[in-house]
N, C-alpha and C positions, 0 to 999 in steps of 0.2 A: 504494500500500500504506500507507502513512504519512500522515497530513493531520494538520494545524494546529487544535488542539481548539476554535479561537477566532480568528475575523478580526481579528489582532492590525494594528493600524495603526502598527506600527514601522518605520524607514526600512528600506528596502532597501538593501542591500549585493553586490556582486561578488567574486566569493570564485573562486581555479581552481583544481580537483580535476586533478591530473593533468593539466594543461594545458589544459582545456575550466573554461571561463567556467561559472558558476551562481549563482542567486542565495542570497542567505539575508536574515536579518532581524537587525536590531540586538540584539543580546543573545543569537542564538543560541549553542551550545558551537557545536564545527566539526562534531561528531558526529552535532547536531540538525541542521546545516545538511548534511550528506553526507546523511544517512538521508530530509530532505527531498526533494534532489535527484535520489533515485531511485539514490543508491552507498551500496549496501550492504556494501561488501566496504572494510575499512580496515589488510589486510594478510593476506597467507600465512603459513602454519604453518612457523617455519623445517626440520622435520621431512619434512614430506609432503608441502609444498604446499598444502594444501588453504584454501582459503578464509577467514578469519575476519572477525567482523562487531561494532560494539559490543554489551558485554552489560550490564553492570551501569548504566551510564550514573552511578557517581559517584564510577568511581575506583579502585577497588577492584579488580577482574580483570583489564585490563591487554590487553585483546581489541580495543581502540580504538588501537595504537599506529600513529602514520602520522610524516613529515618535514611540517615545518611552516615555511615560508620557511628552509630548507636545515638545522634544526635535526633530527635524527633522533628517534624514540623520546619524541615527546611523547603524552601521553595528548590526545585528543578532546576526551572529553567534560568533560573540567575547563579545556577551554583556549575563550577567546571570540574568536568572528569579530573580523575587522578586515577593511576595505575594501580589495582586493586583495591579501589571503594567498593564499600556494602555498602549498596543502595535497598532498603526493605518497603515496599508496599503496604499500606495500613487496610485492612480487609474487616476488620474489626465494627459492628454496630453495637453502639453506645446505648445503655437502658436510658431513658431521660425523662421520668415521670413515675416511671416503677415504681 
């Protein structure tokens, strides 16, 4: 679904979504590198559950929140790869009234 506008010859990097290996490219966000890898889901709605995915890509919406080497609540798309980050997906719905 997603491809690279340009066969960029930047190094490659190893990055783990959830515990599975991926690659991404020097300079990617984690965002770009998730959305490369084919994960488009970078957290559930504490609400409903359902699904969410980055939207704005600069910051702004807040739809990119994942743990990032065991740090909670970082944004994605303003945060850049580094060579063997845990990147973790929040999957989790919150009781809220219970």
């Amino acid at each position: 679904m997603f491809r690279r506008l340009t066969d960029a010859s930047r190094p490659a990097l190893t990055i783990l979504i959830d515990g599975v290996a991926c690659k991404a490219q020097e300079g990617d966000s984690v965002a770009a590198a998730m959305l490369s890898a084919g994960r488009l889901m970078t957290r559930a709605s504490p609400l409903s559950g359902a699904p969410r995915a980055p939207y704005c890509l600069m910051g702004v919406c807040f739809e990119c929140l994942v743990t990032i080497d065991g740090v909670g609540n970082r944004q994605a798309c303003m945060t850049v790869v580094r060579s063997g980050m845990r990147i973790e997906t929040r999957r989790d719905k919150r009781n809220y009234g219970a």
